[in-house]
MIBA-607114 format. One record per atom (N, C-alpha, C): residue number from 1; residue in three letters; atom name; x, y, z. Coordinates in steps of 0.05 Angstrom, whole numbers, plus 5000, padded with zeros to 4 digits. Layout:
# residues N
{NUM; 'ALA'; 'CA'; {X; Y; Z}} ...
//
This chain:
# residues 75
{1; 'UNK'; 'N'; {8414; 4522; 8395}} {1; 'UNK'; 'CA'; {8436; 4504; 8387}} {1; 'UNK'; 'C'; {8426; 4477; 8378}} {2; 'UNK'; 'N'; {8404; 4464; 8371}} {2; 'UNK'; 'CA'; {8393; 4446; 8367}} {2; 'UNK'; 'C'; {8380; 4460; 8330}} {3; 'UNK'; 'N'; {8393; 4478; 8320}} {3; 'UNK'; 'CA'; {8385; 4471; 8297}} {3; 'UNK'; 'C'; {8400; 4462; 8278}} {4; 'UNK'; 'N'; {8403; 4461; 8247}} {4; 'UNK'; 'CA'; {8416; 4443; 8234}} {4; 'UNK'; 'C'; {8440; 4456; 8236}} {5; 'UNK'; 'N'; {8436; 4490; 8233}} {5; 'UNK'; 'CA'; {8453; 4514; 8227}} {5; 'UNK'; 'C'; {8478; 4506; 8250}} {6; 'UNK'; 'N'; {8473; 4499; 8266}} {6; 'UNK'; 'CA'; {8487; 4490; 8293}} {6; 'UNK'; 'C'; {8505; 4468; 8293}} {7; 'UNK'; 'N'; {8510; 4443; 8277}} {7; 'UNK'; 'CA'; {8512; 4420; 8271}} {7; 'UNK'; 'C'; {8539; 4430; 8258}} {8; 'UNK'; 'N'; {8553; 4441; 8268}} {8; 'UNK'; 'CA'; {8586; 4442; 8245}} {8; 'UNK'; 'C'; {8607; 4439; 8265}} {9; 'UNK'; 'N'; {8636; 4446; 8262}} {9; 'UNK'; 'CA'; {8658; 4446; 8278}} {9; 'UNK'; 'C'; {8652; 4463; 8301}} {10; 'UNK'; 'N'; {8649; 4486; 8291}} {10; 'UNK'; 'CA'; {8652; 4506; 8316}} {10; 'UNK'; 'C'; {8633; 4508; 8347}} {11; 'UNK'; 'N'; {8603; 4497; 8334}} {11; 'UNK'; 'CA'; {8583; 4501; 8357}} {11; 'UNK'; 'C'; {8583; 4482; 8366}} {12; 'UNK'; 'N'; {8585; 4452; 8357}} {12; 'UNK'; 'CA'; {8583; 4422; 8359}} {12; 'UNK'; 'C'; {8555; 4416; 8367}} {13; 'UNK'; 'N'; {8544; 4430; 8355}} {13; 'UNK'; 'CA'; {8520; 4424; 8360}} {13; 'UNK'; 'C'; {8505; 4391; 8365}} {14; 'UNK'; 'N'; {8523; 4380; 8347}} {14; 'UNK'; 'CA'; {8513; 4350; 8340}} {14; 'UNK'; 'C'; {8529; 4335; 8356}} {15; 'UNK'; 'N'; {8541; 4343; 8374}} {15; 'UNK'; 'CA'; {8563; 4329; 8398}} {15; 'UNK'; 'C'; {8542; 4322; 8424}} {16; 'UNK'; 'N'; {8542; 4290; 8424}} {16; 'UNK'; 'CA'; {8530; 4279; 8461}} {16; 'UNK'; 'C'; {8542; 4271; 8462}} {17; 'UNK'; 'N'; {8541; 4258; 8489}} {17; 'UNK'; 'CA'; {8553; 4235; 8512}} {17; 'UNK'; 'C'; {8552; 4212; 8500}} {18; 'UNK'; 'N'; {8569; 4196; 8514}} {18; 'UNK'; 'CA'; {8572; 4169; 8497}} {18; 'UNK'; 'C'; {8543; 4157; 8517}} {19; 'UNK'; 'N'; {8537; 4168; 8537}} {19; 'UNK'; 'CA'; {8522; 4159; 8553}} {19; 'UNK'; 'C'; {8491; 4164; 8546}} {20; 'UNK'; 'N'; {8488; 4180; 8524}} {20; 'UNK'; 'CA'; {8466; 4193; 8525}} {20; 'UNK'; 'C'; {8455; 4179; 8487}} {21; 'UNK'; 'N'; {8429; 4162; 8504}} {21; 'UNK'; 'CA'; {8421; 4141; 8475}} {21; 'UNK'; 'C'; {8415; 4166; 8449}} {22; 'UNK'; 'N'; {8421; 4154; 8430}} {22; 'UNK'; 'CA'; {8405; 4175; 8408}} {22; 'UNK'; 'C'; {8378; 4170; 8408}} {23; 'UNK'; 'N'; {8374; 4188; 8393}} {23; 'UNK'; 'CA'; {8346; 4189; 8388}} {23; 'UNK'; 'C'; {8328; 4215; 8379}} {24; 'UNK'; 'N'; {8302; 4214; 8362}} {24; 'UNK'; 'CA'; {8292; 4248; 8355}} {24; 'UNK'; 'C'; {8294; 4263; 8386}} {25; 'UNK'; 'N'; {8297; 4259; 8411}} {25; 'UNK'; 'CA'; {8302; 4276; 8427}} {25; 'UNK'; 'C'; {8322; 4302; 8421}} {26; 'UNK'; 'N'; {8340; 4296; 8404}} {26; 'UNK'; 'CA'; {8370; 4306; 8411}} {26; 'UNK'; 'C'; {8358; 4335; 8390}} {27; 'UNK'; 'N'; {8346; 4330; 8375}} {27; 'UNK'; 'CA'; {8336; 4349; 8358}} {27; 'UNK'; 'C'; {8312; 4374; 8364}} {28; 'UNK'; 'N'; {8300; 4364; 8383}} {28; 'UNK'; 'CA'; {8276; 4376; 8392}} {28; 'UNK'; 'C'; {8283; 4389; 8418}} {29; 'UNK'; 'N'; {8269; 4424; 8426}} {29; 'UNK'; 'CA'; {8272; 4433; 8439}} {29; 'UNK'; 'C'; {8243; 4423; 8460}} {30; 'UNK'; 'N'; {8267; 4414; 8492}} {30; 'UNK'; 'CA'; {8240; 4405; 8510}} {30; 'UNK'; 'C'; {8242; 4432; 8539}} {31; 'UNK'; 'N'; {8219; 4435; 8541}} {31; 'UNK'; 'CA'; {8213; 4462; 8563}} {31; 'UNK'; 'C'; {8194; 4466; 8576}} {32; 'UNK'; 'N'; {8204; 4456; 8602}} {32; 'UNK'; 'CA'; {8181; 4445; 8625}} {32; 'UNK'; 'C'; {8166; 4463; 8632}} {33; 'UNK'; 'N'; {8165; 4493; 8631}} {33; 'UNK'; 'CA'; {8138; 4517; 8631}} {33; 'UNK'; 'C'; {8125; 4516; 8616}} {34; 'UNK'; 'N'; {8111; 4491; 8603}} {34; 'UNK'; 'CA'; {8093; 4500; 8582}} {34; 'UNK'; 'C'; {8073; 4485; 8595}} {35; 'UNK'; 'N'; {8040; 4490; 8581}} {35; 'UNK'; 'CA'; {8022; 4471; 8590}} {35; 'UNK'; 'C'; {8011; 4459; 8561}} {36; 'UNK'; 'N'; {7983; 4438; 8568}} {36; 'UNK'; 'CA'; {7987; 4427; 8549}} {36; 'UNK'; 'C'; {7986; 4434; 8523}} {37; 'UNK'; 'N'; {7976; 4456; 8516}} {37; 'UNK'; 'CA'; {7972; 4467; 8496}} {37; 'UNK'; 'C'; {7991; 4474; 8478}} {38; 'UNK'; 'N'; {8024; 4477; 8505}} {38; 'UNK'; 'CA'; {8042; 4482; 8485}} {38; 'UNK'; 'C'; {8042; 4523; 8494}} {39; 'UNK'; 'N'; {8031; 4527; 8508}} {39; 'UNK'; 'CA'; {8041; 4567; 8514}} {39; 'UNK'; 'C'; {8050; 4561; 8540}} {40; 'UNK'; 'N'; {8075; 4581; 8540}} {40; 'UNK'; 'CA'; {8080; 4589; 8572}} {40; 'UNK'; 'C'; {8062; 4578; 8596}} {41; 'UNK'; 'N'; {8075; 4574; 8618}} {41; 'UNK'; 'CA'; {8057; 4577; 8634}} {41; 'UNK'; 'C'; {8070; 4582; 8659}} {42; 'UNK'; 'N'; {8053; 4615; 8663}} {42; 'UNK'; 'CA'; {8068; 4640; 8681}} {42; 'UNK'; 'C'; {8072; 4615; 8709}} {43; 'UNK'; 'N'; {8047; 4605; 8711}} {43; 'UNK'; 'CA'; {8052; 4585; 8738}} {43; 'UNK'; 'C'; {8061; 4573; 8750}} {44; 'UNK'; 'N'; {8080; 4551; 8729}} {44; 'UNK'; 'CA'; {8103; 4532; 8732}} {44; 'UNK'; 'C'; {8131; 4548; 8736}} {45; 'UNK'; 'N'; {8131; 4569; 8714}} {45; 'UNK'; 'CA'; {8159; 4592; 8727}} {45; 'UNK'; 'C'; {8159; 4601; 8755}} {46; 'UNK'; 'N'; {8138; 4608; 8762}} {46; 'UNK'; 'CA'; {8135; 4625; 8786}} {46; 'UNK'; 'C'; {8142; 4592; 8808}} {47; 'UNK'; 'N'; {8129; 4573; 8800}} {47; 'UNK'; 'CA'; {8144; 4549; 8819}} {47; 'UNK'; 'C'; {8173; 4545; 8818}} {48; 'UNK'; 'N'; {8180; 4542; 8793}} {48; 'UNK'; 'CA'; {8206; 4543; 8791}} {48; 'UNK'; 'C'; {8220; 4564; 8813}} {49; 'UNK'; 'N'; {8213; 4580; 8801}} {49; 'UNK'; 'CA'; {8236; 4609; 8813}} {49; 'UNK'; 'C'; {8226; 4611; 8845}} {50; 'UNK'; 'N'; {8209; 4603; 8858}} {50; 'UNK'; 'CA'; {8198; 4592; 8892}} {50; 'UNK'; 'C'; {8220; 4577; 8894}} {51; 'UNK'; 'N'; {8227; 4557; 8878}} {51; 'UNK'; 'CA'; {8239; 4531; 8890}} {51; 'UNK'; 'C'; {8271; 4537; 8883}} {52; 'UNK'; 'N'; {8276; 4552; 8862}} {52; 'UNK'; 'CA'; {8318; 4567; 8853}} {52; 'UNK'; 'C'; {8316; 4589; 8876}} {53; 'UNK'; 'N'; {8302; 4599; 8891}} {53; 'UNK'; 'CA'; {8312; 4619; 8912}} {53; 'UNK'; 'C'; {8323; 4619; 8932}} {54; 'UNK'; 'N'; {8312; 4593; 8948}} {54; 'UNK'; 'CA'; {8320; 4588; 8968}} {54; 'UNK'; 'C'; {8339; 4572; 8966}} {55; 'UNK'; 'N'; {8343; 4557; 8945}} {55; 'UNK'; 'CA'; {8363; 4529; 8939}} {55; 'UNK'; 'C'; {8390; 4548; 8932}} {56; 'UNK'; 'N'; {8395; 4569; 8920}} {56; 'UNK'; 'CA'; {8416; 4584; 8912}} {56; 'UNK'; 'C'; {8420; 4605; 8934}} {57; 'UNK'; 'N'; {8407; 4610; 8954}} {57; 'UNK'; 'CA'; {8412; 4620; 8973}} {57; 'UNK'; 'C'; {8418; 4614; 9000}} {58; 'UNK'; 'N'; {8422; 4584; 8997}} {58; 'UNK'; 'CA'; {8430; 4566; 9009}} {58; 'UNK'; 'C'; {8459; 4555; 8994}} {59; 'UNK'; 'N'; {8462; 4545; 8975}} {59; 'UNK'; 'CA'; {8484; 4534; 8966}} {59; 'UNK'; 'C'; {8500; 4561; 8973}} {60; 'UNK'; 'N'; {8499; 4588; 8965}} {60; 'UNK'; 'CA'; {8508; 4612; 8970}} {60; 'UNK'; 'C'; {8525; 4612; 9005}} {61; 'UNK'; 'N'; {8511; 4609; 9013}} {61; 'UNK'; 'CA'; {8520; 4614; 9039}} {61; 'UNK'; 'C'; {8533; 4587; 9050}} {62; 'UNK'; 'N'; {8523; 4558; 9041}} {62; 'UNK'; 'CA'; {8547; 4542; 9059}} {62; 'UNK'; 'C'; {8569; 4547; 9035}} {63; 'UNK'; 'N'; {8575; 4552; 9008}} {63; 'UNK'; 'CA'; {8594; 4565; 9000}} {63; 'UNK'; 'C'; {8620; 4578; 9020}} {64; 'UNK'; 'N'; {8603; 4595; 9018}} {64; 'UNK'; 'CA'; {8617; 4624; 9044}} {64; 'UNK'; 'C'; {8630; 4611; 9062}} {65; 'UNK'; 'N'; {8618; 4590; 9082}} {65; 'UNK'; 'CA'; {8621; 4578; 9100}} {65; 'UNK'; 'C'; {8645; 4557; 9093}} {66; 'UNK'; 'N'; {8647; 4549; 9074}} {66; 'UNK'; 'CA'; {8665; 4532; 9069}} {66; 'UNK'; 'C'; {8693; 4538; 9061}} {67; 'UNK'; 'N'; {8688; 4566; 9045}} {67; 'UNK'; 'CA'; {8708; 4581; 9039}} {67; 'UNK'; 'C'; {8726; 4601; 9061}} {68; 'UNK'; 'N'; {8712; 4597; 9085}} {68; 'UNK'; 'CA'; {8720; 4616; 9105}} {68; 'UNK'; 'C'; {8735; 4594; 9122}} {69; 'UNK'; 'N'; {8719; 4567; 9129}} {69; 'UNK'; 'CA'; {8740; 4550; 9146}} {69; 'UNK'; 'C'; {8760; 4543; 9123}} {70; 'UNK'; 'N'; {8759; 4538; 9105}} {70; 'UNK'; 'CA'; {8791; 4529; 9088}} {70; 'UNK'; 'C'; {8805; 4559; 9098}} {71; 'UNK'; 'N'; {8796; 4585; 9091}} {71; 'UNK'; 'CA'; {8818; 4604; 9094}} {71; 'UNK'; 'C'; {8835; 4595; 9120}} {72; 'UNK'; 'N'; {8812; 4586; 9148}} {72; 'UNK'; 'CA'; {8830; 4589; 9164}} {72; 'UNK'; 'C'; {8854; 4568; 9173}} {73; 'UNK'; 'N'; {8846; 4546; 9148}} {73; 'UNK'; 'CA'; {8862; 4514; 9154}} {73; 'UNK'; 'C'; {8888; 4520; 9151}} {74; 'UNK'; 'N'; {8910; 4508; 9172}} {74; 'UNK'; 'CA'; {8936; 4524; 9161}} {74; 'UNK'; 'C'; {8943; 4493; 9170}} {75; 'UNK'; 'N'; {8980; 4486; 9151}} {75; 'UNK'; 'CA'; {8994; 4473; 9156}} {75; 'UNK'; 'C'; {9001; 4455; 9178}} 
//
């Protein structure tokens, strides 16, 4: 979504935040698995995905928990 092709009515590609400064950022794709060279790097995913397992399997369950005392909140 950051290419020019993208930039029309329908995708809005070219739509930020009033909050968000311009700049060549808005154009360039940034992606924190890489090393410096610029390839993948299996390493940093595998940290990543250590650190989204437990955090989503947690949000998951006080979810549940939250959704179960509202069921039982009555009038």
């Amino acid at each position: 979504m950051l290419s020019e092709s993208a930039r029309n009515y329908f995708f809005q590609g070219d739509t930020w935040p009033y909050t968000s400064r311009p700049g060549a950022w808005q154009y360039q794709f940034w992606f924190e698995n890489v090393d410096a060279t610029g390839a993948f790097s299996a390493s940093a995913f595998a940290k990543s995905a250590a650190w989204a397992l437990p955090i989503g399997i947690i949000s998951a369950r006080v979810g549940l928990m939250w959704g179960n005392w509202m069921a039982r909140v009555r009038r």
